[in-house]
N, C-alpha and C positions, 0 to 999 in steps of 0.2 A: 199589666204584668202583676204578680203577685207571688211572693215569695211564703212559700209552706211551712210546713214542722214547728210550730210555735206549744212550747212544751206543755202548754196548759190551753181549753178554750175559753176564751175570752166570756165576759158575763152575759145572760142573754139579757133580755129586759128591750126595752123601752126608753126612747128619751135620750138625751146627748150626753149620761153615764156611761151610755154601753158602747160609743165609738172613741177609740182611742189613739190618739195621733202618736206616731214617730218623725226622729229625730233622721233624716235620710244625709249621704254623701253617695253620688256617683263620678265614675271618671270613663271616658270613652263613647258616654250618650252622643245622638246625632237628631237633630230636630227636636231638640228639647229645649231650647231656650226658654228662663225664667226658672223660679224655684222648685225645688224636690220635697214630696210630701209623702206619707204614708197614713195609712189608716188601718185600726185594727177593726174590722165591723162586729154587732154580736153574734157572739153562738158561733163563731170561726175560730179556726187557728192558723190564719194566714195575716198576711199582711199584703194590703193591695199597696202601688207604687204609680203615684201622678204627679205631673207638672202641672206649674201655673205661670200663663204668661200673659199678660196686659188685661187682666178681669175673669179668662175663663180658666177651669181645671180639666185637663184630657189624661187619661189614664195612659203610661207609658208601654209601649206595645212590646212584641219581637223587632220590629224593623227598628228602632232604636237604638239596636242593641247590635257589639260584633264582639267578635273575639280576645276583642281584649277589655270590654266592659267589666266592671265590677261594683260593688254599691258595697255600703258601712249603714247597718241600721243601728239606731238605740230605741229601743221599746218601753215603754210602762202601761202595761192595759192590766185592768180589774179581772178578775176569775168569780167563778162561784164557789172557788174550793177553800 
């Protein structure tokens, strides 16, 4: 899943400067056990949304998700502006 609109894009480049982690909270996930992560990757203005449970990471889908799902991001990713 991955949430859009991010008001600037992120830096392009090379190298573990241009990925930018977020601070995530959800409530109403299903088959998500373990923690919430987020990533800004370069040259995007999205932010993708994964869990991690006992060593691996899986990207959180639609079926995770119902109606009364919502999430709280906090961001700090580099730009080139």
């Amino acid at each position: 899943m991955r949430i859009d609109g991010l008001p600037f894009t992120a830096i392009s480049g090379s190298g573990n400067q241009a990925y930018c982690a977020t601070a995530v909270w959800a409530n109403a996930l299903t088959g998500t056990a373990g923690g919430l992560m987020g990533f800004v990757n370069p040259n995007t203005t999205y932010v993708l949304l994964y869990y991690s449970n006992t060593g691996s990471v899986t990207q959180i889908n639609n079926s995770s998700c119902n109606n009364n799902t919502d999430f709280m991001l906090n961001a700090t990713y580099v730009t080139n502006t």
